[in-house]
Structure formats: C-alpha cells, structure tokens
C-alpha positions as CSV (number, residue, x, y, z in Angstrom):
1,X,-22.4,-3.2,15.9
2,X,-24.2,-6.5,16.3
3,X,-23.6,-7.3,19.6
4,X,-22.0,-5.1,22.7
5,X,-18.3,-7.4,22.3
6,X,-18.0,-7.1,18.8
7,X,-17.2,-3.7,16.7
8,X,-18.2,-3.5,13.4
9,X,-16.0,-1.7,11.6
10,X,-17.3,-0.2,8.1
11,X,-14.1,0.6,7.4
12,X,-11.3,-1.4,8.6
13,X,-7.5,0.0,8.4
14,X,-6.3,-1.0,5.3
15,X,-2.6,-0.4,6.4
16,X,-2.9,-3.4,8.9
17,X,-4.8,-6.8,7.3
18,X,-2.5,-8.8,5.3
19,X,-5.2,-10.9,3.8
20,X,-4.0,-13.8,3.4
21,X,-6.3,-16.2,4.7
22,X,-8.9,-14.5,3.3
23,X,-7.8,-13.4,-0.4
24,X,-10.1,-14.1,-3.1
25,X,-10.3,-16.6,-5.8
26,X,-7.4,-16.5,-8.3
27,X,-9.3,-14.8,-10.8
28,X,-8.7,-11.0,-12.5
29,X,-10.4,-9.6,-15.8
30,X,-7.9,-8.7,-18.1
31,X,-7.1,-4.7,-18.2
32,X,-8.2,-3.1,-21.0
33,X,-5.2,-2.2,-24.0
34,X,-5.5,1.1,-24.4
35,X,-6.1,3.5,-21.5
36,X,-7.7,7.1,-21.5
37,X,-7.0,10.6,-19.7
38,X,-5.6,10.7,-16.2
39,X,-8.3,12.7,-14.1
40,X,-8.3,16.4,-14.6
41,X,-6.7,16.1,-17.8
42,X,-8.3,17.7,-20.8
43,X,-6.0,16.0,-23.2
44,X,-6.0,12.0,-24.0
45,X,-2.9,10.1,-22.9
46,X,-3.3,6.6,-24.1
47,X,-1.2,4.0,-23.3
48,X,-0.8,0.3,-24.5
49,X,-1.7,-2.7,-21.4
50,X,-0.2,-5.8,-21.6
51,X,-0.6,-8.4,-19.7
52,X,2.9,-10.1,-17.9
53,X,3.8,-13.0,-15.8
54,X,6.7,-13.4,-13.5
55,X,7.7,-16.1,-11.1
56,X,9.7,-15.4,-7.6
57,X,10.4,-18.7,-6.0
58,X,7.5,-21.2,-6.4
59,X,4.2,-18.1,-6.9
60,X,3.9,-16.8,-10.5
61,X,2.8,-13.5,-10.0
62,X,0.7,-11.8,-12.5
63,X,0.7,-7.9,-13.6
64,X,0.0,-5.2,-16.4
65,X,2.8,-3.5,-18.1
66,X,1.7,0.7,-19.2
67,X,4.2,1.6,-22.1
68,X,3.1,5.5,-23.0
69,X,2.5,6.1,-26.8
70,X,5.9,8.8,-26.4
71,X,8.2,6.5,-23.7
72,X,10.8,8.6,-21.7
73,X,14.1,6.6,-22.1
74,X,15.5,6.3,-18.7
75,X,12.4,6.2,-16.3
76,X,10.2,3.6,-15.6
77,X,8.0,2.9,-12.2
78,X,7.0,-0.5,-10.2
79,X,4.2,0.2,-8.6
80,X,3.0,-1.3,-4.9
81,X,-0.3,-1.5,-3.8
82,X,-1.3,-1.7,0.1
83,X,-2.7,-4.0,2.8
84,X,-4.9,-6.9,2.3
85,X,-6.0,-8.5,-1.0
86,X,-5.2,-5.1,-2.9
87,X,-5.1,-6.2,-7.0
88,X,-2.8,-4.4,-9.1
89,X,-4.7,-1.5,-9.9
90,X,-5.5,-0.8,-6.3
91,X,-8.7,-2.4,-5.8
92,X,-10.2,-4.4,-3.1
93,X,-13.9,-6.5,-3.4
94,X,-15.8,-3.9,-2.5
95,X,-13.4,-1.2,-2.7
96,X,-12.9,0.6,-6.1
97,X,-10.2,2.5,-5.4
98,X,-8.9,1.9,-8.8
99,X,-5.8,3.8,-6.4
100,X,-2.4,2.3,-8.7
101,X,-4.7,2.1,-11.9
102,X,-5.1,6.3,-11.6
103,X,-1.0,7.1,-10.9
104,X,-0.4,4.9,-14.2
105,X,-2.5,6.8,-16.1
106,X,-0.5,10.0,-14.6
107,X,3.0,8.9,-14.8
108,X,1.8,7.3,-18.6
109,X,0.6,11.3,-19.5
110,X,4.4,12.3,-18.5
111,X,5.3,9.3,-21.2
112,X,6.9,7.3,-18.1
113,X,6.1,3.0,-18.5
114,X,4.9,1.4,-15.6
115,X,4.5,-2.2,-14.1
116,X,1.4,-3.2,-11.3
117,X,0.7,-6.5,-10.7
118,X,-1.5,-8.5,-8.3
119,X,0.3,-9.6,-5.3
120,X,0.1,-12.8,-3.1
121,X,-3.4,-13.3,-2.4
122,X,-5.0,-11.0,-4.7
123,X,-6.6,-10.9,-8.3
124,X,-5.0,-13.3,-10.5
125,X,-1.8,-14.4,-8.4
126,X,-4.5,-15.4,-5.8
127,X,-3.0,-17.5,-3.7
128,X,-1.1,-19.6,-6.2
129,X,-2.4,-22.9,-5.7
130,X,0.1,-23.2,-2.5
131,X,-0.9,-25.5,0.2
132,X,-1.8,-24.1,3.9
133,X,1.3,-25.4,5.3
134,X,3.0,-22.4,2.8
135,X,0.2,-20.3,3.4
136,X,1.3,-19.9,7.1
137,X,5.2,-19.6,6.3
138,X,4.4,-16.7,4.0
139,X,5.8,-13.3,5.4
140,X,6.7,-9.5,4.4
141,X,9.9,-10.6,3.6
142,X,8.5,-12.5,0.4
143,X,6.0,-10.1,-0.5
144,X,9.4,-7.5,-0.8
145,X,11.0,-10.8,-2.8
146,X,8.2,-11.1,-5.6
147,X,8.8,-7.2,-5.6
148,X,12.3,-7.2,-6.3
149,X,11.0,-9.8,-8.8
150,X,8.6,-7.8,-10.4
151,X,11.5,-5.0,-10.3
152,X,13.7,-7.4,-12.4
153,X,10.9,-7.8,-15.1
154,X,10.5,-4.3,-15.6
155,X,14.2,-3.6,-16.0
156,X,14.3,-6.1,-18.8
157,X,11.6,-5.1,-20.4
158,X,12.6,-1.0,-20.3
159,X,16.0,-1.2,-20.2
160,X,16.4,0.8,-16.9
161,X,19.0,-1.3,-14.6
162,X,17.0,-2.1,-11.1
163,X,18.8,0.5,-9.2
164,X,17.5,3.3,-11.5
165,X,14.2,2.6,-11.1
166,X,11.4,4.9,-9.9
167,X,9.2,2.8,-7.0
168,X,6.5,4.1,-6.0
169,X,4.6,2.0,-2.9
170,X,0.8,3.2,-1.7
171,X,0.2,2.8,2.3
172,X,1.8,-0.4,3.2
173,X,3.3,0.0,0.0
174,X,5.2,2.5,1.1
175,X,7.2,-0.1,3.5
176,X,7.7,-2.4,1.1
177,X,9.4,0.5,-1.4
178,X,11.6,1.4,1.7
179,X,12.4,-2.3,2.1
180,X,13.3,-2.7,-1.7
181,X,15.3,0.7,-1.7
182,X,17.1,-0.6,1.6
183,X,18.2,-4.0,-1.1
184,X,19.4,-1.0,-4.0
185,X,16.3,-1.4,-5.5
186,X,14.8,2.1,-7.4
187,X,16.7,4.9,-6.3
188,X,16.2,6.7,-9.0
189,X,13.0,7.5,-7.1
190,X,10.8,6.6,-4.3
191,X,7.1,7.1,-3.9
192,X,5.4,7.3,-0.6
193,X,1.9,8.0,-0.8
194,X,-0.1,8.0,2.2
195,X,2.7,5.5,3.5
196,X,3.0,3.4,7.0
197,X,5.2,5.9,8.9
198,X,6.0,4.0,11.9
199,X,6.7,0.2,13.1
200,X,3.4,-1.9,11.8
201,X,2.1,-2.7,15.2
202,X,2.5,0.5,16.4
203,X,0.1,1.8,13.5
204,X,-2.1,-1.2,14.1
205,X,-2.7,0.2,17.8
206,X,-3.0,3.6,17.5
207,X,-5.5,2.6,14.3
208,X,-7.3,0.3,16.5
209,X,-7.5,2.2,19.6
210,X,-8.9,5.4,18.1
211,X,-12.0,3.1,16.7
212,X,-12.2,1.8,20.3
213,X,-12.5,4.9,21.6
214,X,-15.2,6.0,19.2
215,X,-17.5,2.9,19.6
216,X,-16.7,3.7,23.4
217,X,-18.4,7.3,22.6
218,X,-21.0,7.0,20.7
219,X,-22.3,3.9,22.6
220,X,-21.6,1.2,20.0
221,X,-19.3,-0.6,22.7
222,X,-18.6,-0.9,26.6
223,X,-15.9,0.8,27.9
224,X,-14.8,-2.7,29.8
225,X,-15.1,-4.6,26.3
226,X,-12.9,-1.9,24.6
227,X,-10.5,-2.9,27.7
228,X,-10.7,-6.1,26.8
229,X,-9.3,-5.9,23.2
230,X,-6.8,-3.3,24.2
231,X,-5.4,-5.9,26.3
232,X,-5.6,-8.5,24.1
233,X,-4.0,-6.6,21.6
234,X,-1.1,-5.4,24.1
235,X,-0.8,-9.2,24.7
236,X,-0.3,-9.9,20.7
237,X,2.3,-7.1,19.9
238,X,4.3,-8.2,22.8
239,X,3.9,-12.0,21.4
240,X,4.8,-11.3,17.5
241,X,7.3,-9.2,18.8
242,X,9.6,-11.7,21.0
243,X,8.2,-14.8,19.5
244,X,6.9,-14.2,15.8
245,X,3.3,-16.0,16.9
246,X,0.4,-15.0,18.2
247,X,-1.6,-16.1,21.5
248,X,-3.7,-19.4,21.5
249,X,-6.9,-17.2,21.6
250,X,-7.0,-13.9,19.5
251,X,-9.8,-11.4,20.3
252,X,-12.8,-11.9,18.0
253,X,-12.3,-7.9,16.9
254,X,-8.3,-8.4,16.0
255,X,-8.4,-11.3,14.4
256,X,-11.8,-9.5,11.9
257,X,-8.3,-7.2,11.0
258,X,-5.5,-10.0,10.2
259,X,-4.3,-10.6,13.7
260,X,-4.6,-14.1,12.9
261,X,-2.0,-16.9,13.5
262,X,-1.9,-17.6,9.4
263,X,-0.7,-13.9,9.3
264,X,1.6,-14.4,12.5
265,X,4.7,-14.2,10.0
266,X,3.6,-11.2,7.8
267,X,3.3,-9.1,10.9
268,X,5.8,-10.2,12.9
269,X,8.5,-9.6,9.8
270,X,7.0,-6.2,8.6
271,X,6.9,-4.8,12.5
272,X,10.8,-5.5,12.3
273,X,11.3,-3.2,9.8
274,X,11.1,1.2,10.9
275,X,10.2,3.1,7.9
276,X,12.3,5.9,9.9
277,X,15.1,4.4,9.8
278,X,15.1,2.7,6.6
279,X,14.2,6.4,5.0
280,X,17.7,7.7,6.8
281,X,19.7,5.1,4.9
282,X,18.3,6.4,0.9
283,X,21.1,8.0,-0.5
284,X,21.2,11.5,-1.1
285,X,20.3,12.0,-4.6
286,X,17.2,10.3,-4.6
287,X,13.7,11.7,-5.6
288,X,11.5,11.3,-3.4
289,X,7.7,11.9,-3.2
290,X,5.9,12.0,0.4
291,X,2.1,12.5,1.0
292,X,0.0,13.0,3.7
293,X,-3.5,14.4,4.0
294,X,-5.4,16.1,6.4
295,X,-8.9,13.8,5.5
296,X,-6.7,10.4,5.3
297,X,-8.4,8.6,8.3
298,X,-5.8,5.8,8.5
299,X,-2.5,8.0,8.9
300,X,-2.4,11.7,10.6
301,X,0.1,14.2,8.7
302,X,1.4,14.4,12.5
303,X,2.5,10.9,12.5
304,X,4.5,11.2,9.0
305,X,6.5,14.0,10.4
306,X,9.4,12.0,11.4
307,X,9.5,10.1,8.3
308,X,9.4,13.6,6.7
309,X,12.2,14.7,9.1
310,X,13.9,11.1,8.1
311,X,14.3,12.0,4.2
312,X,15.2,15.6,4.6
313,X,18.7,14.5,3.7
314,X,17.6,13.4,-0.2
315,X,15.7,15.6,-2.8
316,X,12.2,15.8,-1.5
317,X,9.4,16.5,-2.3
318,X,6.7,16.9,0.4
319,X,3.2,17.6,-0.4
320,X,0.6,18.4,2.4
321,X,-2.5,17.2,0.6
322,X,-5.9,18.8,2.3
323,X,-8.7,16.8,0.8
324,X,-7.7,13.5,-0.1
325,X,-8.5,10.2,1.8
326,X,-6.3,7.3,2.3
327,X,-7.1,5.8,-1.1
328,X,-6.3,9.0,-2.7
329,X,-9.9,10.0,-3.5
330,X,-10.9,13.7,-4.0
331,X,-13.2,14.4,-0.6
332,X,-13.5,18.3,-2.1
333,X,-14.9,20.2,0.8
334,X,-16.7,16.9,2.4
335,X,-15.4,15.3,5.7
336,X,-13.8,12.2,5.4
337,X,-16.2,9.0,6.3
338,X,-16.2,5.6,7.0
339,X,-17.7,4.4,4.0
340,X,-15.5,6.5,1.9
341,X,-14.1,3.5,0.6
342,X,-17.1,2.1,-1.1
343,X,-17.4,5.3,-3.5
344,X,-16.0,5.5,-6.5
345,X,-14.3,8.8,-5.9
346,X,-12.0,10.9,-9.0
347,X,-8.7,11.1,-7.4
348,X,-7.5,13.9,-5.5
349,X,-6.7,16.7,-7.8
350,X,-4.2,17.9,-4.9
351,X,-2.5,14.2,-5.8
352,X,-2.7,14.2,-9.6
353,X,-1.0,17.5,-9.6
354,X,2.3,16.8,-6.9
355,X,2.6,13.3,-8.4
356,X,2.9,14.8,-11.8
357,X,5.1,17.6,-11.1
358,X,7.6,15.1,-9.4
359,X,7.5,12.8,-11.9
360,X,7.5,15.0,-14.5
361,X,11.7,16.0,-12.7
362,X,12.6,12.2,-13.0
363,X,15.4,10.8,-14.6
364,X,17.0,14.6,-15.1
C-alpha cells in the first residue's frame, strides 16, 4: 500500500491481466533436451525437447515439443498456459510456476507427447515485432487462432488428426481449450485445471472486490476509495460489454490488472464467451479433467460447480483437490498466501496423481 488510493496487490489475479502491453522482451532460454522425473516419481521418465516454430497469420509462435522415450500411438496433448505473459512452461518474471513444464513431465511418464509454446506476448513469441496499431487489435479470438495453430503442428507432427487431440488449458487456459473444443478441436480430451468458470468480467469482479474488501479490513484502503474503484470497474464491464472499449479514464488500481484500453479487445472478446455453456456443447464421449482446490485463491471450488454441473453429460473426471494453489503448487498443511507465487513450490501431489490417472485412460 503506498498511498491510501492505490492497493498494492502482491499477488494480482492471474486469471484477469492479458499482458499485452506489458509482455516482456522476445527472448526465452532454450529448454533443456532431455527431461527428468515428474514430482513424486521414484522412477526417471525422460523425454526428448525440441524446439518448434509455427506461424498463425502474421506472429510466428514459438514452442517445445516432449516426445516420451516409449510414445503412446494415438494421444498427444497441446498445452495452454493462463493470463498475462505466461511462457510455455508456465512461468511468469517473477513467478516460477514452472505450472505446464510439471504436467509434461507427467503426461511424458504415461509415454503421451506433448506441445507448449509461448504465447503472444510472452517468452520467445514476445510480441512479434508487430506495431502498436496491431497491438491494440489483438483479442482472445487470436490467442484461440495461434492455438488451433499450434493444434495443427502437433497433429502433423504425431499423427493424431486435430479432433483427437487431448487439450489441456491451465486457468484462462481453460477458456481458451473450451473455445478450441467449441471449433472441434481435441475432443479426445479436455483439461481444465483450476479453469475460469464463469464470464471473464464476472471473475475479474468478484477477484477484485474480495481484495477490496480486505484492504478495506485490515486498513490498507478507505472504504470510500474501495467505492471508488468498484464504481469505476462497474462502469468498465458495462463499457467492454456494449461497446468493446473501455472509459477515457481507467482507475489507477484496474488498469495495474490489464483493464487497459490496449487490452480493450482481449477482454471484451473473452467476456463473450461462458465456459458454462461452451462445456454443455462437448460431446458426450469426451474425457474430461476438472480441478478445483480448496487453497486456490483465484477461483472457489463453489464457483466451478456449474461448470462441473455443465460437463456432467461427458466422461468426467472431477477431482476436489485440498492443498493446491492456483499454480498447482503443493501448500501441504500451510494456508494459502499472497506471495505463494514467488516460491518455487513441488506440485501438488493431489494434481500429479488425478492428472495421471486420467491421462493414463486416454485414447482407450
């Protein structure tokens, strides 16, 4: 808190920043080639890395492909990392989540390949040497197009047509898998790990106003101020909503989370789509994975009940994790904490366990 109008937020909702005008320099270190145990595994399952490039419209996107030593014939999985400047292996500056990097190494010990790559305006895709005037057109509807993309790649280079696919999508990953399933993209199984469960805005608000009201609490912020931004966000949902643009003047505090006008588009195109509803149109047959956690800070098990509810009608598989935070870290018997996301944390063991145990049932 540096001053009584602005909240400093140690840990900003990762679901809700798109990060696009403030993604970091095109630049990524290479992963390494061969890769060791998944956590909790007492047996190494390396895998080979190798670097891929792929181009969707005028961005060349760049990503690591995981074949397994012992490849399953049939199965392979795009993954999608969330909000912000989130690299392929699930990492932000500052945040070593390492969140995508940890289910490759799991779905690689049950011998299935895998494809990550750095999305618009993170590692080395970075922003792809496109002018502002781009910058500003740049919406959800793209980042599902590189997807679909990077979907393409990893059907050529495994063999397993588009539609067969396993996708597995990480927070706002999770509405961009929904998204790609909605085109007939990977239905032969969707991931939603700790995924956006409602309209984006509406998880923006709720997010936001439960920081206000703890800043309100424990004195970091005036109740009038807290108005203030409430308002001011009110004002901005209502904008993106009917006009796709934000106001003239954003609140300090929502534009330090993305509500900015060079984001207008991202927002305004990813609140049009309902993860409820798009889950009610997957077909049947699919697999699907669907976590929540009782320590994940950014999304409440209670607010992924009606996505639950909405893929009840295809094979699920549910699990109710207890000691993972939203990045998928093991919390053990510790409270979940803001500055969770600056510790290097082993992943959930809860996690590891239901994401092998589904994945280990795919292509069957």
């Amino acid at each position: 808190m540096r001053t009584t109008r602005r909240l400093s937020c140690a840990v900003l909702p990762l679901l809700v920043a798109a990060g696009i005008a403030t993604a970091p320099s095109a630049s990524a270190d290479p992963a390494p080639p061969v890769i060791g145990p998944a956590a909790g595994s007492s047996v190494p399952q390396p895998g080979e890395d190798a670097e891929v490039t792929f181009a969707s419209g005028d961005v060349t996107l760049y990503g690591t492909l995981r074949t397994p030593v012992r490849p399953r014939s049939g199965v392979a999985a795009l993954l999608l990392p969330g909000s912000g400047p989130t690299d392929r292996n699930g990492n932000q500056p500052g945040v070593p989540a390492n969140t995508l990097g940890r289910i490759a190494d799991d779905l690689a010990e049950q011998g299935i390949p895998s494809l990550r790559f750095d999305k618009f305006g993170s590692g080395a895709t970075g922003l792809a040497g496109l002018p502002q005037n781009r910058l500003v057109d740049f919406g959800f509807t793209d980042q599902v197009t590189h997807a679909a993309a990077a979907a393409t790649l990893l059907s050529d280079r495994t063999g397993v047509p588009v539609d067969r696919l396993t996708v597995i999508g990480h927070s706002e990953g999770g509405l961009t898998a929904l998204a790609l399933a909605d085109r007939g993209i990977g239905h032969g199984g969707v991931g939603l790990v700790e995924p956006l469960p409602m309209r984006y805005l509406d998880l923006l608000t709720a997010q936001l106003n439960r920081q206000l009201d703890a800043a309100v609490q424990d004195g970091r912020l005036a109740a009038a101020d807290a108005e203030t931004s409430r308002e001011t966000l009110r004002t901005s949902v209502r904008s993106l909503r009917e006009t796709g643009k934000l106001p003239a003047r954003p609140d300090p505090l929502l534009a330090s989370i993305g509500l900015v006008p060079a984001n207008a588009t991202f927002l305004a195109e990813a609140d049009a789509l309902d993860p409820v509803r798009l889950a009610d149109e997957i077909p049947a047959t699919t697999p699907v994975l669907l976590t929540c956690s009782d320590k994940d800070l950014n999304v409440s098990c209670d607010q992924v009940g009606p996505l639950r509810d909405a893929l009840d009608h295809t094979a699920l598989r549910f699990a109710h994790l207890a000691n993972a935070n939203h990045l998928l870290g093991e919390l053990g018997p510790f409270p979940p904490g803001r500055l969770d996301v600056a510790v290097p944390l082993p992943e959930s063991v809860e996690f590891g366990t239901a994401l092998r145990e589904w994945s280990a049932r795919l292509g069957g």
